[in-house]
C-alpha positions as CSV (number, residue, x, y, z in Angstrom):
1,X,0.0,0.0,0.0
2,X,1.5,3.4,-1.1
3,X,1.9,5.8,1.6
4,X,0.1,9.6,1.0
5,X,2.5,12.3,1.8
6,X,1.3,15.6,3.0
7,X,3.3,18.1,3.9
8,X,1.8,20.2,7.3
9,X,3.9,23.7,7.5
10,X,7.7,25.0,8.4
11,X,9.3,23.2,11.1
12,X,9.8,26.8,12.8
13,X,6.7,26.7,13.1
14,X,5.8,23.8,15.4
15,X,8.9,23.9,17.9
16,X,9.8,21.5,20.6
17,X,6.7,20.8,22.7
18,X,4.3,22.2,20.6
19,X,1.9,19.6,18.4
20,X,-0.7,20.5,15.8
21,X,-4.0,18.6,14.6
22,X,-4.6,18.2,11.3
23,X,-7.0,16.5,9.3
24,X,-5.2,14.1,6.6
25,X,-7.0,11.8,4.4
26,X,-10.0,11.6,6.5
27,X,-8.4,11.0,9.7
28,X,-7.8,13.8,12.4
29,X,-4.0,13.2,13.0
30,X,-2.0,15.0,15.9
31,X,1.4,15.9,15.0
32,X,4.1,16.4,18.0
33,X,7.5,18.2,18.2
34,X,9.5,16.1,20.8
35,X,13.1,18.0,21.6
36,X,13.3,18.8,17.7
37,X,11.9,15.2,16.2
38,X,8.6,14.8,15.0
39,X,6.1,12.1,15.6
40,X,2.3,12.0,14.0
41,X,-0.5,10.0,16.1
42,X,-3.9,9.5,15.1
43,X,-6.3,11.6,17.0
44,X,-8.3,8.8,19.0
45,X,-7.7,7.1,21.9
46,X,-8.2,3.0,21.3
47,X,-10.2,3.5,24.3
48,X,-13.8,5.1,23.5
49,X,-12.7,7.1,20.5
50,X,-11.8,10.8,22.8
51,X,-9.6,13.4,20.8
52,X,-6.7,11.9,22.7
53,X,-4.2,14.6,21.0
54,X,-6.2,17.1,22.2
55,X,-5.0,16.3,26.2
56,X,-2.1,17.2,28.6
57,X,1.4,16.6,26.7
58,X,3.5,15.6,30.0
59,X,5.9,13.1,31.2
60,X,5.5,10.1,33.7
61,X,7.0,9.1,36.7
62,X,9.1,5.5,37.1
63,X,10.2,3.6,40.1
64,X,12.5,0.6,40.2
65,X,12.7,0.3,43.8
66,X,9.7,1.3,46.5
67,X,9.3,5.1,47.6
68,X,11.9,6.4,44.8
69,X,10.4,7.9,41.7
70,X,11.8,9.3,38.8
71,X,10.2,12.1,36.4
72,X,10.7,10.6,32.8
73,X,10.0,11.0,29.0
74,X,9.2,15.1,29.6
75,X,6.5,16.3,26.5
76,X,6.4,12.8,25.2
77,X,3.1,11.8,26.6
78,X,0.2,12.6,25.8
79,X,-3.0,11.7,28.3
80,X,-6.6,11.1,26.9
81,X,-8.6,14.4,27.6
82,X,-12.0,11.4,29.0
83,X,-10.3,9.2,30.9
84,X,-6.6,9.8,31.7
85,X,-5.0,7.0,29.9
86,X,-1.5,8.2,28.8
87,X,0.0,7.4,25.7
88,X,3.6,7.6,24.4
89,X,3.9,10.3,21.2
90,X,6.7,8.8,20.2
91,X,5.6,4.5,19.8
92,X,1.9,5.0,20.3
93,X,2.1,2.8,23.4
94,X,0.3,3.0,26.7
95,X,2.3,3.8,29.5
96,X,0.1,1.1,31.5
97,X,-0.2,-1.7,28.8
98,X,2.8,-1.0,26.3
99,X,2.3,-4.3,24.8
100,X,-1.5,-4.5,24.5
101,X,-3.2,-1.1,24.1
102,X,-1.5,1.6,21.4
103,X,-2.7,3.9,19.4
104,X,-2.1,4.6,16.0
105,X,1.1,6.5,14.4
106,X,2.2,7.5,11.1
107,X,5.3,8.3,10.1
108,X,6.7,11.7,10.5
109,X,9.6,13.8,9.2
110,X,11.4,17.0,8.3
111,X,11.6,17.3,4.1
112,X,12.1,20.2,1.5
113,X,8.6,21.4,0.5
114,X,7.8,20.6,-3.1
115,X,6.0,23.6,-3.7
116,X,9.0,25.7,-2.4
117,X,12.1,25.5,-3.9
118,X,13.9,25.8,-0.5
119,X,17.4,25.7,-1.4
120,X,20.1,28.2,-1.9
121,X,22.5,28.0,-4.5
122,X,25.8,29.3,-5.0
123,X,28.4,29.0,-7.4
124,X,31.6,27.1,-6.3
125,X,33.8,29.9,-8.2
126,X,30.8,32.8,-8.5
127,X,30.8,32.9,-12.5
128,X,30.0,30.8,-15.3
129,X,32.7,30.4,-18.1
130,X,32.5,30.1,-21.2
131,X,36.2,30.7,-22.5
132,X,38.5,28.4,-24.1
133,X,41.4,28.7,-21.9
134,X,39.2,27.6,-19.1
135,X,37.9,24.1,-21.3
136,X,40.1,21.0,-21.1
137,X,42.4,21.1,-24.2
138,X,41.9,17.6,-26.1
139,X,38.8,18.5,-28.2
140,X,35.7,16.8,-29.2
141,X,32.2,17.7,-30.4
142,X,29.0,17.5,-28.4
143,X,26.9,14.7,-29.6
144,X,23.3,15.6,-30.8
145,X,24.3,19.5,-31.4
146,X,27.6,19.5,-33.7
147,X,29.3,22.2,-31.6
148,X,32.9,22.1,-31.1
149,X,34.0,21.8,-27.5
150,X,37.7,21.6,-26.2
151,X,38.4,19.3,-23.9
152,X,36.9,15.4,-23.1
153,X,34.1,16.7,-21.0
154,X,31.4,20.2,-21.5
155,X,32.5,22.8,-19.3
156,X,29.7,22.4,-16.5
157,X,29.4,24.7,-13.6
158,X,28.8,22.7,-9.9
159,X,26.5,24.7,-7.0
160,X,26.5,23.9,-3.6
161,X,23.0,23.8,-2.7
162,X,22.0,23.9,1.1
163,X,18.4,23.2,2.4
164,X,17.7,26.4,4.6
165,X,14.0,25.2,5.6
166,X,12.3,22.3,5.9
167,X,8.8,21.3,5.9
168,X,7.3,18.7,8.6
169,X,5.7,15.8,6.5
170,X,3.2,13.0,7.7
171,X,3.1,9.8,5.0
172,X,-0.3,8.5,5.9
């Protein structure tokens, strides 16, 4: 099955601990910024069908020995607005049945836009040349056009090209 992409907005604009809901494909889909990665959970909670990424984005506490606790997994879950059950953005797991009870996730990431061009490019020497001193000297023709080129190889100019922003993406 082919995975839709859609692509949601800037990553500026959901930093760390934010999340946004979205409607993709038909389904209400809460997307979460976790300390700079991104993680896309299906708004409803497997246990009556609440807007569970709608409620409190927290951590949970951990004890491996009796009276000693330990504050864990800060912004990474999420606990159902009805009836408190907490789920981890990041697996879809419940943090009181990991193995039995999760809720759905899709796959979530930081890409260039493909409406934007998002790129900026620069050339490695800032001109284009089109002198013969500056083509290789053995000759040749280009194939297809007839025109005479010095040198094994056309003259071809390389960019660096950088992505300066990316776009947060959800394949659903």
């Amino acid at each position: 099955m082919t995975k839709k992409r859609f692509e949601l907005c800037p990553a500026d604009e959901l930093p760390p601990g934010d999340r946004r809901i979205e409607t993709l494909d038909g389904f209400s889909v809460g997307v979460f910024n976790v300390d700079g990665e991104y993680y896309a959970m299906k708004n409803d909670c497997p246990h009556q069908r609440a807007p569970l990424c709608e409620g409190k984005l927290t951590g949970t506490n951990r004890s491996d020995t009796a009276g000693e606790y330990n504050w864990e997994r800060d912004g990474q879950i999420v606990t159902c607005p009805w009836h408190g059950w907490e789920f981890d953005v990041t697996t879809g797991e419940s943090v009181f049945n990991p193995h039995r009870v999760k809720a759905k996730t899709f796959e979530a990431t930081v890409e260039t836009s493909e409406e934007d061009t998002g790129y900026s490019a620069t050339s490695t020497n800032g001109s284009v040349s089109d002198s013969k001193a500056d083509m290789v000297s053995d000759g040749g023709s280009c194939d297809g056009c007839g025109h005479h080129i010095e040198g094994s190889e056309p003259p071809v100019e390389t960019y660096d090209v950088e992505v300066e922003q990316g776009t947060v993406v959800v394949y659903v």
